[in-house]
C-alpha positions, -999 to +999 in steps of 0.1 A: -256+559-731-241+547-697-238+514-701-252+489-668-239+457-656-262+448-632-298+463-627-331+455-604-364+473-619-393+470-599-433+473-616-415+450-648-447+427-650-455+450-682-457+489-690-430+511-685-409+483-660-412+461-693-399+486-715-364+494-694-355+458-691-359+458-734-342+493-732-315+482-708-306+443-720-303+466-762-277+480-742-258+456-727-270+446-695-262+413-687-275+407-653-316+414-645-337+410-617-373+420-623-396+424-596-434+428-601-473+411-591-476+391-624-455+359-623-464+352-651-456+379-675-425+382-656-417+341-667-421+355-704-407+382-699-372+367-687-374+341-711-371+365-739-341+386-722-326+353-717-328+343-754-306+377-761-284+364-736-293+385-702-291+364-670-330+370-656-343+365-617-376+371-608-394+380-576-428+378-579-448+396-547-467+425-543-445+449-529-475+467-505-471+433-485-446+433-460-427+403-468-422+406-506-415+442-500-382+432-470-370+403-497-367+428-524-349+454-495-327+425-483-316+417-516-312+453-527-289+461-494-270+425-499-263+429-533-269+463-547-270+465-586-255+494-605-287+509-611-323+506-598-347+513-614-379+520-586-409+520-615-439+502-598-471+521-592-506+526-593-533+545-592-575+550-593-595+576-612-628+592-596-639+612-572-624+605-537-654+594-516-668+572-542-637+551-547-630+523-517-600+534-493-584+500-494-570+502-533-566+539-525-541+533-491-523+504-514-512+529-538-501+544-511-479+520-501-467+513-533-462+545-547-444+559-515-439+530-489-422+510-510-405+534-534-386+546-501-379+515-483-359+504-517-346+537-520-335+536-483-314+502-489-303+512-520-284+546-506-272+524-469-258+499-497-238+519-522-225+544-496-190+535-506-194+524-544-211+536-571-251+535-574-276+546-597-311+551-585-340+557-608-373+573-592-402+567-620-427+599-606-455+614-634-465+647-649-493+644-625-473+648-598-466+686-613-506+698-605-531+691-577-550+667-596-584+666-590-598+629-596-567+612-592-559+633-558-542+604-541-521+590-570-508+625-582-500+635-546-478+601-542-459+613-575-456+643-561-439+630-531-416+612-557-406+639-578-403+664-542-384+633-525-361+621-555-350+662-556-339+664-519-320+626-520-302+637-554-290+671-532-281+648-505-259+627-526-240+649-547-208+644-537-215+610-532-212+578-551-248+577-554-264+595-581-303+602-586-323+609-613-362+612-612-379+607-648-418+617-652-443+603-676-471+617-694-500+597-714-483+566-719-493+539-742-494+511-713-522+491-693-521+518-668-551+540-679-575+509-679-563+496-645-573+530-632-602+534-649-593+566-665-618+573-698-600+580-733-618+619-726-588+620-697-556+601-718-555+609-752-545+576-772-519+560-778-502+579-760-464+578-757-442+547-762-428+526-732-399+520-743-392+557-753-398+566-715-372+544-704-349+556-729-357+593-713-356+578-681-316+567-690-304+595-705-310+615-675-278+605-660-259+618-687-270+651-677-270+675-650-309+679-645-321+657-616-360+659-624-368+651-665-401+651-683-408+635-711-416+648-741-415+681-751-453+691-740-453+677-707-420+694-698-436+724-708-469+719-689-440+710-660-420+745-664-455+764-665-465+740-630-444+767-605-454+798-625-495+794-627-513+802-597-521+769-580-556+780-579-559+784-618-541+752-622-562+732-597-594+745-615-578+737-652-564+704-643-602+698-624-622+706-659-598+684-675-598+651-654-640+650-648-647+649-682-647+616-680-675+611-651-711+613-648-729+633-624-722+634-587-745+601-565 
């Protein structure tokens, strides 16, 4: 596996963000800066790289704020890292008009806002040297999604947008590589409120993500899945009619509400 000097990964608080800076620092990363909300976790979460000997920064900020968001561009732009790794997200489960807007425009904003801003310095930076960028999308950006409408449309935007900037740059020194989840055994499902009847349990392992997420620049596919049944269900995404899938991927995801207020 490429090995990385220097590398930025943003949602690192815990999860999947977590799990690449273990991933990267077993192989030889020896420069870090994780970005995420929880200061905290991030704090123990350095301290441990730093005991294997991995120089750690943290910025702690949300990035749907403006200011944390511009630092993180700034220091992207000013001193670009040999790969970035643009992880943080989130999400809500239920039905649309029952969930507040607020949470619902901040995923939003993190999901896509954010995601493109860093994305956007990242490319202006390494326009004349070499750059890795790492879009972290989901499987549930292959289907309309039906109780998770918002979140799966922002990882469609990911996977649609991380597609057309990998075209872009071939030819370029920049090279992009879009990874997406499935179930994943992180705090994700709980923060969303999604019901074990929606995410089977455990679910996949973090760190195996990231180690997906990696080896896709050792090959030529732009867009990976992992695990073998979510690429699948990803092949089968373009073939099924949308309607069928919308209806499928509906009777799935509501098995996990009560009735309609």
């Amino acid at each position: 596996m490429k090995q990385y000097d220097a590398v930025y990964v943003t949602g690192a608080s815990s999860g999947i963000g977590a799990a690449f800076a273990r991933v990267l620092a077993g192989r030889g990363t020896r420069r870090m800066l994780l970005a995420g909300r929880d200061a905290g976790r991030l704090q123990a979460l350095a301290g441990e790289l730093q005991g294997r000997g991995v120089q750690v920064e943290t910025l702690a900020g949300d990035l749907t704020h403006g200011d944390a968001l511009a630092a993180l561009v700034e220091r992207v732009r000013s001193a670009p890292p040999d790969l970035l790794v643009n992880n943080a997200g989130a999400g809500l489960y239920g039905r649309f008009a029952a969930l507040p807007l607020a949470p619902q425009l901040e995923s939003i904003d993190l999901n896509v806002r954010a995601l493109v801003a860093l994305s956007h310095g990242y490319a202006v930076a390494t326009k004349r040297r070499p750059g890795a960028l790492l879009l972290v999308a989901s499987t549930a950006g292959f289907f309309p999604l039906p109780y998770e409408a918002v979140y799966a449309a922002t990882k469609s935007f990911v996977i649609q947008f991380g597609e057309a900037l990998a075209e872009e740059s071939r030819g370029t020194p920049l090279v992009v590589r879009t990874v997406c989840p499935g179930f994943t055994a992180t705090e994700f499902a709980a923060r969303a409120g999604l019901p074990q009847a929606v995410t089977p349990r455990p679910g996949a392992a973090a760190a195996a993500v990231a180690e997906t997420g990696l080896r896709a620049f050792e090959g030529s596919r732009v867009t990976v899945a992992h695990g073998a049944v979510m690429a699948l269900a990803g092949g089968l995404a373009g073939l099924v009619p949308r309607a069928v899938a919308r209806r499928a991927a509906g009777w799935w995801m509501r098995r996990g509400l009560g009735p309609p207020d």
